[in-house]
C-alpha positions as CSV (number, residue, x, y, z in Angstrom):
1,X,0.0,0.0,0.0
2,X,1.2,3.7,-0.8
3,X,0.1,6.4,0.5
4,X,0.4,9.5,-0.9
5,X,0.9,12.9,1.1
6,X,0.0,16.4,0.2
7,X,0.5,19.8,1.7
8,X,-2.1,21.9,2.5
9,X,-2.1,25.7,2.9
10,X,-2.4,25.4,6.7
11,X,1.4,24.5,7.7
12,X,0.3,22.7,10.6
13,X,-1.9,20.3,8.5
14,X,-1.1,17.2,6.2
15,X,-3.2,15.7,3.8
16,X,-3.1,11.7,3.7
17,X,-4.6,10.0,0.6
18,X,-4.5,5.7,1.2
19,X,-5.3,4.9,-2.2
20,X,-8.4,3.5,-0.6
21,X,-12.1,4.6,0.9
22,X,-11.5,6.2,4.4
23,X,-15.0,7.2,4.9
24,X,-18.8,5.5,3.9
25,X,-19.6,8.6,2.4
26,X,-19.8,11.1,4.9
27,X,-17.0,13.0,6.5
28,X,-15.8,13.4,10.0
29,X,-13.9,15.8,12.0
30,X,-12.4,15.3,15.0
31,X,-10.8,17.7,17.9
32,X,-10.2,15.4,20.1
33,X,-9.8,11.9,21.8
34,X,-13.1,11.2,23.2
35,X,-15.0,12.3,20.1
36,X,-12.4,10.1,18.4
37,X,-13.1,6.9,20.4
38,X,-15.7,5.5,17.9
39,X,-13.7,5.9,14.7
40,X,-10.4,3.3,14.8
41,X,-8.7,5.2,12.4
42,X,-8.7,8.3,14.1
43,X,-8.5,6.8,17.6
44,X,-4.9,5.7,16.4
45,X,-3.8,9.0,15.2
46,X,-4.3,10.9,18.5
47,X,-2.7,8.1,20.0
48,X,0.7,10.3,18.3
49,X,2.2,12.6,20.4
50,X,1.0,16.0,19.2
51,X,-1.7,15.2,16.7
52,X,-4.5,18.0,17.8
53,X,-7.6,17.2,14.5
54,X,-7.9,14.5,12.4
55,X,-10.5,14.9,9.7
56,X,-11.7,11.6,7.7
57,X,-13.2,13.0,4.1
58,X,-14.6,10.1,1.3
59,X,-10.9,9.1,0.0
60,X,-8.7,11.6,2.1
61,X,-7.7,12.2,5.9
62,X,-6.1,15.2,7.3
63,X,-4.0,15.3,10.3
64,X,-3.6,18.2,12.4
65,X,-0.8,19.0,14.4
66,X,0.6,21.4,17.4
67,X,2.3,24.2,16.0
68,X,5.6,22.7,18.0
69,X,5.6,19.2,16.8
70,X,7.7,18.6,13.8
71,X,6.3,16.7,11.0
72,X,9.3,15.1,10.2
73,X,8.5,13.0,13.6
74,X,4.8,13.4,13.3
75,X,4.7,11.9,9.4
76,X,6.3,8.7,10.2
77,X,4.3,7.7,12.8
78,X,0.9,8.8,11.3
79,X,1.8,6.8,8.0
80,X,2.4,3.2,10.1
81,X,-0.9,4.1,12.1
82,X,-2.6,4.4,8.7
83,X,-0.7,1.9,7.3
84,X,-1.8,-0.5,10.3
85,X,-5.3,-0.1,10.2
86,X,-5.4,-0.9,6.1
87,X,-3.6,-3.7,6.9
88,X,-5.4,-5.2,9.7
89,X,-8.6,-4.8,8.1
90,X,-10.3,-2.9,10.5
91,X,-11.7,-0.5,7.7
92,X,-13.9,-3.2,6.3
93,X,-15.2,-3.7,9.6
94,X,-15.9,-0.3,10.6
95,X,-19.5,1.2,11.0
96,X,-19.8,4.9,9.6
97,X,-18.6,7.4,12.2
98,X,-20.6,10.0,13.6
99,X,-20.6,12.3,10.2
100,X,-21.4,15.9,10.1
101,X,-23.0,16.2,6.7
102,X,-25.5,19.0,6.1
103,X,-27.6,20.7,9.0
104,X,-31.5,21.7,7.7
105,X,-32.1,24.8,9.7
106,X,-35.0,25.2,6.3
107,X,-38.1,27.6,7.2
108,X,-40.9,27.9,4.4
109,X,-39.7,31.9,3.9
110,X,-35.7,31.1,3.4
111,X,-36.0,27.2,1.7
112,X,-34.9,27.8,-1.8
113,X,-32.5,30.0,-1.1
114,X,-30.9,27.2,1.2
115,X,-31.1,24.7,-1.5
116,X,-29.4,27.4,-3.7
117,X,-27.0,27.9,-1.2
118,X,-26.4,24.1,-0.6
119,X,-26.1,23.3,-4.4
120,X,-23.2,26.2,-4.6
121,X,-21.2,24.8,-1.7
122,X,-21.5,21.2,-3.2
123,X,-20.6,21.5,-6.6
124,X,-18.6,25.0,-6.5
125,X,-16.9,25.4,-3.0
126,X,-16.3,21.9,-1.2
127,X,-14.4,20.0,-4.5
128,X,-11.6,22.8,-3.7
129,X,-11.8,23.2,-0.1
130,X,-11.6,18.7,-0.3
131,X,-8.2,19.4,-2.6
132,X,-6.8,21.3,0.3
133,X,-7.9,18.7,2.5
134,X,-11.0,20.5,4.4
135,X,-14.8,20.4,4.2
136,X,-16.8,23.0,4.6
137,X,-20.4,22.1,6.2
138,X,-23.6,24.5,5.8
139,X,-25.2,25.1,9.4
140,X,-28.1,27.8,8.5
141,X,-29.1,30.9,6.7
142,X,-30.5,33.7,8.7
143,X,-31.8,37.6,7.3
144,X,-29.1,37.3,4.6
145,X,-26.3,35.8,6.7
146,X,-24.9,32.2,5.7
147,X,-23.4,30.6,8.5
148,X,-20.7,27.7,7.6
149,X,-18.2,25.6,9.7
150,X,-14.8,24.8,8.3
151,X,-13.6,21.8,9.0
152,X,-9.9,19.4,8.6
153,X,-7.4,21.4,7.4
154,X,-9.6,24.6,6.9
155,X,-9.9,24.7,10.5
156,X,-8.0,27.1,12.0
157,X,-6.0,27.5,8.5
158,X,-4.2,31.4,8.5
159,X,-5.9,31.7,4.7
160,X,-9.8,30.4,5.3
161,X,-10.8,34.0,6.5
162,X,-9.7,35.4,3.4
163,X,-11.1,31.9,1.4
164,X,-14.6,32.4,3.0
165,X,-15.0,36.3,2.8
166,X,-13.5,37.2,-1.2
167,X,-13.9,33.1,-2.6
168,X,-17.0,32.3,-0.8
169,X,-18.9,35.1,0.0
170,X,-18.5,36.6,-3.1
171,X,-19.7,33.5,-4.8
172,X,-23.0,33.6,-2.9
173,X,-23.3,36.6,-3.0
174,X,-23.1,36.6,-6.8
175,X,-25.6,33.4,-7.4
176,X,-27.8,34.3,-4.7
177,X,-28.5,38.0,-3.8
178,X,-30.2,37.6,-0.6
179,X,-26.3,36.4,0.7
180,X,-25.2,39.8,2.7
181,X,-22.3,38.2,4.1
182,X,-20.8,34.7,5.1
183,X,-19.9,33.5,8.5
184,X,-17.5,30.7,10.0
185,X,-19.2,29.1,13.1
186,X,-17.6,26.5,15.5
């Protein structure tokens, strides 16, 4: 097995791609151990010394990191942990993590301009936000105000401010004019 790694533009965040389905479909973040504790996969990564995310996308993971640890010690070890849980099967018998998917805050009033909105972020915004090993999840639209949640190596990256007010908001804005503005949300 090979797996390839990318660089994303949050320095303290590596993309991981096995070559192989890491996810049923949905995607998962998660900031810590306890949330981890259902998901193997990600269970083994926070088992490394300094790993602070890990994010599980459809045929990607992305691993988060303090801004102190080095990856040149972080890297190894989250390759073998991947590498061991290919190996050992244990993705064909894991059940789907808890997955974040879409939230459906729809009134009557605001419902297709949330399906507008929802069909932008799926087929315009998450593709490239998934290259740079991220998601970005849709949590409700509100007098004119999209609210999203950035998630794997988005979260917390220097450059998602700028991606989600002159890429994102802009977008929106464009396709949809009741968008006023765009809004990350934990």
């Amino acid at each position: 097995m090979f797996i390839q790694t990318e660089p994303t533009p949050n320095p303290n965040t590596l993309k991981f791609i096995p070559g192989e389905a890491v996810t049923k479909g949905g995607v998962s973040d998660f900031s810590s151990r306890d949330e981890a504790a259902k998901a193997p996969l990600a269970a083994a990564l926070f088992e490394i010394e300094g790993v602070t995310r890990v994010f599980l996308g459809s045929d990607f993971l992305s691993l988060t990191k303090e801004a102190d640890a080095e990856w040149a010690v972080v890297k190894p070890l989250a390759l073998a942990a991947i590498m061991d849980h290919y190996v050992s099967g244990a993705h064909l018998r894991e059940t789907d993590a808890a997955y974040s998917g879409h939230s459906d805050h729809a009134d009557d009033e605001n419902a297709e301009i949330i399906v507008q909105i929802k069909e932008l972020l799926d087929t315009r915004v998450r593709p490239s936000v998934a290259n740079d090993g991220g998601d970005i999840v849709f949590r409700r639209y509100e007098d004119g105000v999209v609210y999203l949640h950035m998630q794997g190596a988005c979260s917390g990256c220097p450059s998602s401010t700028a991606t989600l007010k002159h890429g994102i908001e802009n977008l929106l804005r464009y396709y949809v004019p009741e968008v006023q503005s765009v809004v990350a949300v934990e």
